[in-house]
C-alpha positions in Angstrom: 331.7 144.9 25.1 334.1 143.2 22.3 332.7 144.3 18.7 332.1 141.4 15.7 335.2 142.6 14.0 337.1 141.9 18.0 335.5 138.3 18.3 336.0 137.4 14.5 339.9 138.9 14.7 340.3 136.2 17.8 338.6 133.4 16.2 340.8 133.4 13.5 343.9 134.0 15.6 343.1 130.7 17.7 342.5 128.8 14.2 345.6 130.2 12.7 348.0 129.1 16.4 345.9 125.6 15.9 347.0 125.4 12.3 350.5 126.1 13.1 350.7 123.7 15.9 349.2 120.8 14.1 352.1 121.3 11.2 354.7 121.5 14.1 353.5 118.5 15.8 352.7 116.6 12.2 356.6 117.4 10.9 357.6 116.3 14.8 355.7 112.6 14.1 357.3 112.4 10.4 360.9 113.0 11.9 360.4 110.6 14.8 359.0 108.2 12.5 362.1 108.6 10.1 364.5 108.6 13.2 363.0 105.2 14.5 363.4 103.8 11.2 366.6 104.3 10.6 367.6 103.1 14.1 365.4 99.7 13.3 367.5 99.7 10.0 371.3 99.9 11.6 370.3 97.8 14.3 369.8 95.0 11.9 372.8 95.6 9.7 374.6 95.4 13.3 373.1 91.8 13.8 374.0 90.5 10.6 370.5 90.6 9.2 369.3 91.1 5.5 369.1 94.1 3.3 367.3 96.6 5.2 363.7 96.2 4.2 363.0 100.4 4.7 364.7 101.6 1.9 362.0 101.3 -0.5 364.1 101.6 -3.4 367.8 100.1 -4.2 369.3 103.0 -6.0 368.1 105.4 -3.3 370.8 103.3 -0.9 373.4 103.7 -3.8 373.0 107.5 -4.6 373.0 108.3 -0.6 376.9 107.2 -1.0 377.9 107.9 -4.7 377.0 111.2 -6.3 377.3 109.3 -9.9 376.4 106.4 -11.7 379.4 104.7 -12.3 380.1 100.8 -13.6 383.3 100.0 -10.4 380.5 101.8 -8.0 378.1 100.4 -8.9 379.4 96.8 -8.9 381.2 97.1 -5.4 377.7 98.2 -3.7 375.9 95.2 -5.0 378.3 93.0 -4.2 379.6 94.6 -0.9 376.5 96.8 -0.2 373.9 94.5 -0.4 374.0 91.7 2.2 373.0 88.4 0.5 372.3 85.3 2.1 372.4 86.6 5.4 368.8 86.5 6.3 368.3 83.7 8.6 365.0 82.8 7.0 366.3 82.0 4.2 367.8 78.6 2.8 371.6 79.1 2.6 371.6 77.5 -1.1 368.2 79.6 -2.1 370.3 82.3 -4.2 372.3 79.4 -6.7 368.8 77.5 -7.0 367.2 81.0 -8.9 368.4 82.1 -11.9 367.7 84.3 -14.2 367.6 85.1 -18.0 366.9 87.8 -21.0 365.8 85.8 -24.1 364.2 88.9 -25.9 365.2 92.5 -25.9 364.5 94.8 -28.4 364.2 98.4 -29.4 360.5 99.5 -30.4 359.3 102.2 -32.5 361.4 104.9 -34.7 362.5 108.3 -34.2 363.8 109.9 -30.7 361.5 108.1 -28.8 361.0 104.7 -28.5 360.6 101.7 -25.8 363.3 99.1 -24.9 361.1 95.8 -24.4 362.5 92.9 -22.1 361.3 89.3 -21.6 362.8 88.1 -17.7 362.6 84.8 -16.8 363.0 83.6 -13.5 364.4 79.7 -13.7 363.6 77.8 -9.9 363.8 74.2 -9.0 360.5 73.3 -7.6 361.6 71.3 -4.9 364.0 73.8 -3.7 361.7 76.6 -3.5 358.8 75.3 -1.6 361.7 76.0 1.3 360.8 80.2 0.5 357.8 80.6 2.9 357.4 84.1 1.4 354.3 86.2 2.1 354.8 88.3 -1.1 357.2 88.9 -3.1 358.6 91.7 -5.8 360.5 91.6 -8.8 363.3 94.5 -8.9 364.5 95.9 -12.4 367.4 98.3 -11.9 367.3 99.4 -15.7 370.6 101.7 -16.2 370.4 104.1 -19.2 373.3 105.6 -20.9 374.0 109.3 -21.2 372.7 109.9 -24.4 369.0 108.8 -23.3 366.7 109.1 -20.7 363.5 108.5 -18.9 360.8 110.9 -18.2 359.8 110.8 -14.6 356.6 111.9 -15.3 355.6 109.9 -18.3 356.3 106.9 -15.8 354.2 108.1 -12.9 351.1 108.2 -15.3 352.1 104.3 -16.3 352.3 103.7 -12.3 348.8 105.6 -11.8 347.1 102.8 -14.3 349.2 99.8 -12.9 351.7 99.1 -15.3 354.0 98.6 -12.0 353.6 98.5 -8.7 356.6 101.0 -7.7 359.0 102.9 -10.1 361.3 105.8 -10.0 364.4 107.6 -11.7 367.4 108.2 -10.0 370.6 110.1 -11.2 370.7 113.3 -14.0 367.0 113.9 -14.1 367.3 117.0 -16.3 365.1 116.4 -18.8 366.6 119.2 -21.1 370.2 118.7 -21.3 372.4 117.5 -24.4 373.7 114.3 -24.3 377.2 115.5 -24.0 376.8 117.8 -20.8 374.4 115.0 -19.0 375.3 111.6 -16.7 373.9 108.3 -16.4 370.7 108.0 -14.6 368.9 104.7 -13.9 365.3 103.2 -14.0 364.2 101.6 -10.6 360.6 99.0 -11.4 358.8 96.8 -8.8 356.6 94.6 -10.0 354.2 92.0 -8.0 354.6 88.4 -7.7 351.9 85.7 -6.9 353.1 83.6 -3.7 351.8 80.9 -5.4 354.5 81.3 -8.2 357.0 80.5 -6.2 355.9 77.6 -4.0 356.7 75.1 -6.3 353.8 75.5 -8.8 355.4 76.2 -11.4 359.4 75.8 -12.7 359.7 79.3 -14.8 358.3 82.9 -14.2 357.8 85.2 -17.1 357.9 89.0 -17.1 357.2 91.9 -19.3 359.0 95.2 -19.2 358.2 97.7 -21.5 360.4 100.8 -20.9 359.5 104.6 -22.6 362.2 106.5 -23.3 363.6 109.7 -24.9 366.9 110.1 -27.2 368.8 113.3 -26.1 370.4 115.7 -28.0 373.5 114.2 -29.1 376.8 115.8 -30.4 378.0 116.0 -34.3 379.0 112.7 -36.0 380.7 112.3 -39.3 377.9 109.3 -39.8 375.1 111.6 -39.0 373.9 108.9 -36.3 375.2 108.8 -32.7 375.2 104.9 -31.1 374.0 104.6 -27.4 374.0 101.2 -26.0 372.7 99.1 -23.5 373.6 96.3 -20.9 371.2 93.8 -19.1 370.0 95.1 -16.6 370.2 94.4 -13.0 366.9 91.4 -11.2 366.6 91.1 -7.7 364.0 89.7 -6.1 362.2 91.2 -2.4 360.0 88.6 -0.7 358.4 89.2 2.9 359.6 86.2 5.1 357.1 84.8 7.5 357.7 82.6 10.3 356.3 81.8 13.9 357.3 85.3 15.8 359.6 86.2 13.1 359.4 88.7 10.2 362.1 89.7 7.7 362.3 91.8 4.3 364.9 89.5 2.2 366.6 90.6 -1.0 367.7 87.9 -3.0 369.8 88.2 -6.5 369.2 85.2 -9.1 372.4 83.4 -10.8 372.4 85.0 -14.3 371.3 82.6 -16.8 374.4 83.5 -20.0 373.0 80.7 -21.5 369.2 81.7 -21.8 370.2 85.4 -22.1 370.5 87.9 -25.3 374.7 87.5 -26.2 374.2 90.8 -27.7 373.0 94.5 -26.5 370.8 96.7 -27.9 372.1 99.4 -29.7 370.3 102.9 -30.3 371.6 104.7 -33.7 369.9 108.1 -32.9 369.7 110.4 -36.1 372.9 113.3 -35.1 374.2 116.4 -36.9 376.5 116.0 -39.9 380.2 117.2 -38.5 380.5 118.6 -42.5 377.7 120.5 -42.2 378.3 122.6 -39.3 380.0 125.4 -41.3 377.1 125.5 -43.8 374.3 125.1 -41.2 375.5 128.2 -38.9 376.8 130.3 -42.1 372.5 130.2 -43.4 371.3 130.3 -39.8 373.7 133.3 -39.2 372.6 135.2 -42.9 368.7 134.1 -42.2 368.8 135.6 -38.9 370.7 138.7 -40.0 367.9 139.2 -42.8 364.8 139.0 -40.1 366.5 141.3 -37.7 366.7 143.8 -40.8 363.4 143.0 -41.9 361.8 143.7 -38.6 364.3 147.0 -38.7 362.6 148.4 -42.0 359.2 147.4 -41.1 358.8 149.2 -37.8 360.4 152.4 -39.6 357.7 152.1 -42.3 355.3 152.4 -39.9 356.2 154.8 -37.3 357.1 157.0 -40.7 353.0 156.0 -41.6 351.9 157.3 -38.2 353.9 160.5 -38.6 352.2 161.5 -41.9 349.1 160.6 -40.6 349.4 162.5 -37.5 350.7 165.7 -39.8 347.6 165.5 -42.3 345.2 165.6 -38.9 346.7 168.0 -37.5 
């Protein structure tokens, strides 16, 4: 007859075989899922179809190619990478009739960290785009920082958690702890929603809000004691889902940009930087202070070790 501890040693054997299985079959689905996807995704690049509407984020396409973020890279994948005006739903002329603009950008706060704030307006001719039958639509902000800054990952998924955006993520040198001078670009990726409505013809313009954290890093010794980091516009798309009768497409579109109704200069960040002068001075004191608390904490563990001894003779 099998004992408690014979019945109990099988039960969990048989939960333990389920467990495994259910992981095997689970990471099977997720990989035939992933598979599928990417078929669905080549087979529409093969019929001349618009950017494929899987990738959920734009830079994720770019770093799957380029290891950095570089300006010529970067420029030949938008323009080359991204296939505009090649999804059928689409008006041929729909791109030219949207443009877009940067009237306000500025630099909030003091210190090492602060919050670059952008105004985006979206210019559309009414007429034109009640042609966009679009079932929703998102607003892409490809924000790209220079090396001596950058954004914390974490400190953006908290903003995401209470709806600041509907999608965001970092892409390039996320190492939060490195010095400007041994770090590479890295760039911001923000969806935000935008009301169907708001582009049917409603209304002419469509104002946005970004309002970016971000962190100065260490940066190397200046003679000016400040070390300038600046920053470009940065990169709009637009996403919409197309519907139709027995059709369905995820269409990127990138808006004209608006010079005229744009910010002629960029925003420059003076971050507070060692003294090139100093160095000698500072690492001469840091040096001698270091030297004296080594010596200190020298002497004081002799004193009382010696205080222990005595002590230990008088006892005795």
């Amino acid at each position: 007859m099998a004992t408690p501890k014979h019945v109990k040693f099988c039960t969990h054997q048989k939960v333990g075989i389920l467990l495994i299985f259910s992981v095997g079959f689970g990471f099977f689905l997720q990989s035939s899922s992933s598979s599928s996807e990417e078929t669905r995704c080549e087979s529409s690049s093969n019929s001349n179809n618009s950017y494929c509407g899987f990738r959920k984020y734009i830079m994720e396409s770019y770093f799957e190619k380029h290891d950095s973020l570089l300006e010529p890279n970067f420029q030949n994948f938008i323009v080359d990478g991204l296939l505009f005006n090649t999804c059928k739903l689409l008006p041929d002329n729909l791109n030219h009739l949207l443009r877009v603009s940067v009237p306000w950008r500025h630099l909030i706060g003091e210190g090492s960290h602060r919050h670059i704030s952008s105004t985006i307006r979206f210019h559309m001719q009414p007429d034109s785009m009640s042609q966009l039958r679009a079932h929703f639509c998102k607003v892409i902000i490809i924000e790209r920082l220079p090396t001596g800054v950058f954004a914390d990952p974490f400190e953006l998924q908290h903003m995401l958690k209470r709806g600041v955006f509907t999608d965001v993520a970092v892409f390039g040198d996320t190492n939060l702890e490195l010095p400007s001078v041994l770090s590479n670009q890295s760039a911001v990726e923000i969806h935000m929603n935008v009301a169907p409505t708001s582009l049917l013809g409603h209304i002419s313009e469509l104002e946005i809000s970004v309002d970016l954290p971000l962190h100065a890093r260490y940066p190397p010794l200046d003679d000016s004691g400040y070390s300038e980091v600046e920053f470009g516009e940065p990169e709009m798309f637009l996403r919409c889902s197309m519907e139709e009768i027995g059709d369905h497409e995820s269409c990127l579109l990138m808006p004209t940009n608006d010079r005229t109704g744009s910010r002629t200069d960029n925003v420059v960040w003076r971050i507070p930087s060692g003294i090139r002068a100093h160095a000698g001075i500072v690492s001469a004191v840091t040096f001698l202070a270091a030297s004296i608390s080594t010596l200190l904490i020298i002497l004081t563990s002799i004193f009382y070790s010696d205080s222990n001894l005595c002590n230990n003779l008088k006892e005795s």
